[in-house]
C-alpha positions in Angstrom: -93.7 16.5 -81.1 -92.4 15.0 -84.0 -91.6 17.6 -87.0 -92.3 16.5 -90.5 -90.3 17.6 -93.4 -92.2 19.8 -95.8 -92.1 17.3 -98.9 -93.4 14.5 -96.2 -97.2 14.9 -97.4 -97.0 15.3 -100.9 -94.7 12.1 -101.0 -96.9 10.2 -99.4 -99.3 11.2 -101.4 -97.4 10.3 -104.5 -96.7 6.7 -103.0 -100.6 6.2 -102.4 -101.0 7.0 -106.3 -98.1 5.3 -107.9 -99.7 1.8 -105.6 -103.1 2.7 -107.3 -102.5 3.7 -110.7 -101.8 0.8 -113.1 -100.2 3.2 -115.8 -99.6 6.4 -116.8 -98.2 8.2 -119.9 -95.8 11.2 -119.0 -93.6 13.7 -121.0 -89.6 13.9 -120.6 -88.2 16.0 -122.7 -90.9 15.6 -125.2 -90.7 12.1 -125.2 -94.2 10.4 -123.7 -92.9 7.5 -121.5 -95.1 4.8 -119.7 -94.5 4.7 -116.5 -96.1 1.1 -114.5 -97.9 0.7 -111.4 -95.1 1.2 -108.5 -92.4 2.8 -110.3 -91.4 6.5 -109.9 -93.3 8.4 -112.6 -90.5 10.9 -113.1 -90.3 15.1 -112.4 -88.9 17.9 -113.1 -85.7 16.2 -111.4 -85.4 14.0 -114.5 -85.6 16.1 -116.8 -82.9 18.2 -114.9 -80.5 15.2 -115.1 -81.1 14.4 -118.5 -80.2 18.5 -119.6 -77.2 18.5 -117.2 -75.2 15.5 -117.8 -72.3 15.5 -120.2 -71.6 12.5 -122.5 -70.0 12.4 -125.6 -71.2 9.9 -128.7 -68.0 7.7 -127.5 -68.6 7.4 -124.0 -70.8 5.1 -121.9 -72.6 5.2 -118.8 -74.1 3.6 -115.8 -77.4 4.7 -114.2 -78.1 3.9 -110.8 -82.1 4.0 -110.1 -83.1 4.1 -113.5 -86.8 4.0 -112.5 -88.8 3.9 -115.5 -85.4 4.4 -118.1 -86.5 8.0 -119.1 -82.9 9.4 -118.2 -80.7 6.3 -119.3 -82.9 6.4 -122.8 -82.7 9.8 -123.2 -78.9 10.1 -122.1 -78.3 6.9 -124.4 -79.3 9.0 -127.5 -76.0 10.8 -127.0 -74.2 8.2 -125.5 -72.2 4.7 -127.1 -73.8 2.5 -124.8 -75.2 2.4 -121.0 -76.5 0.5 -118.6 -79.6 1.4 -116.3 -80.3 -0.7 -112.8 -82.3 -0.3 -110.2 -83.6 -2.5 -107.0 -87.0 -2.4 -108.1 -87.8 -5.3 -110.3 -91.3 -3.2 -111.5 -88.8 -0.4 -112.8 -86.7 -2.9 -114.3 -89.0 -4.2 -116.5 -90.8 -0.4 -117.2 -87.9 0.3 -118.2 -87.5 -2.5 -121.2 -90.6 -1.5 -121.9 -90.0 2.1 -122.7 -86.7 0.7 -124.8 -88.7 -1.6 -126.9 -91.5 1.4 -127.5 -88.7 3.6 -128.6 -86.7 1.1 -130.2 -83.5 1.8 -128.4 -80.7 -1.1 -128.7 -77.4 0.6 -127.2 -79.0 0.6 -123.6 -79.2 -2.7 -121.0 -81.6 -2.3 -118.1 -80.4 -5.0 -114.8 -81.8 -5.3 -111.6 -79.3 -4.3 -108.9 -78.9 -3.4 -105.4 -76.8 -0.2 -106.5 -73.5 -2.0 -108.1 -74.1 -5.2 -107.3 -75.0 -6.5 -110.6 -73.0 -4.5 -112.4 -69.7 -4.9 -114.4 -67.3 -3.2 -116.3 -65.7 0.3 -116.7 -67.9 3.3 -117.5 -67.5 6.7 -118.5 -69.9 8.7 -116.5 -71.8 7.9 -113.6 -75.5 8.8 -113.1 -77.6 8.7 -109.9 -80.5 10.7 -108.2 -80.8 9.4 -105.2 -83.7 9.3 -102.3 -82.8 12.0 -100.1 -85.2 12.1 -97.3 -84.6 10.1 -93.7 -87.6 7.9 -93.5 -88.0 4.3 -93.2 -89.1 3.3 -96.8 -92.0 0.1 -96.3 -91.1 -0.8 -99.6 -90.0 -0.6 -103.1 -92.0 2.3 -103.6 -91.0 4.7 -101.0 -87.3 3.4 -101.6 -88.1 5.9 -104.5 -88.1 8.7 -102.1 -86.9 8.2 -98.7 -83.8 6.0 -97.0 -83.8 6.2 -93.3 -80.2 5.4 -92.7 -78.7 6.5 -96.4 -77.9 2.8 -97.1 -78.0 3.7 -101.1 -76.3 6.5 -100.8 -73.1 4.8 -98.6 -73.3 1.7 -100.8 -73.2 4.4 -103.8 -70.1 6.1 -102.3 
């Protein structure tokens, strides 16, 4: 018998949604981001990164998996300039969205496999990663699970 990690259901369960939903509207930080059909709405994990990284007004920073932008936007207020990437092409362009809604200019969103489209030199480095071993069927679940911690050895 196969055992199933406890946050198995409730991730699935999340996936089913964010395929269904075509948009929702939710708080960081008391900030009310829109979050698109197949990108990860964000969780308390967001707002966790956003409180605990560091960044001073001349600095500048990379995200890796920026999802929907709420952490590179929100970092960016503190922050000279940053960049925000991720593989998904949905999140990518959620997350221009979110920076013309709030009018941010000091933040670039790419699409990237990890690094691969990014260049230059940056301050600090941010990245939640997918942390649970299951083959992701696509884009979506990439947002949760990588069966052979391919993001997280490209990352390193």
């Amino acid at each position: 018998m196969k055992h199933s990690l406890p946050a198995k259901p409730s991730q699935e369960k999340k996936f089913i949604e964010r395929r269904s939903t075509p948009e929702v509207i939710v708080d960081v930080c008391g900030k009310k981001f829109i979050v698109l059909k197949n990108v990860y709405d964000t969780s308390t994990d967001t707002e966790l990164v956003v409180d605990v990284v560091s960044i001073k007004k001349d600095q500048t920073f990379v995200e890796i998996g920026c999802g929907s932008g709420a952490v590179s936007l929100l970092v960016g207020r503190r922050a000279k300039r940053g960049v925000g990437v991720d593989i998904n092409p949905e999140a990518v362009r959620n997350a221009k969205l979110n920076k013309k809604r709030f009018g941010i200019n000091n933040i670039t969103f790419l699409l990237s496999d990890v690094f691969n489209n990014v260049k230059g030199q940056f301050d600090v480095v941010i990245c939640n990663p997918p942390y649970n071993a299951y083959k992701p069927a696509d884009n979506v679940e990439m947002m949760f699970w990588d069966d052979k911690n391919s993001m997280k050895r490209k990352f390193f």
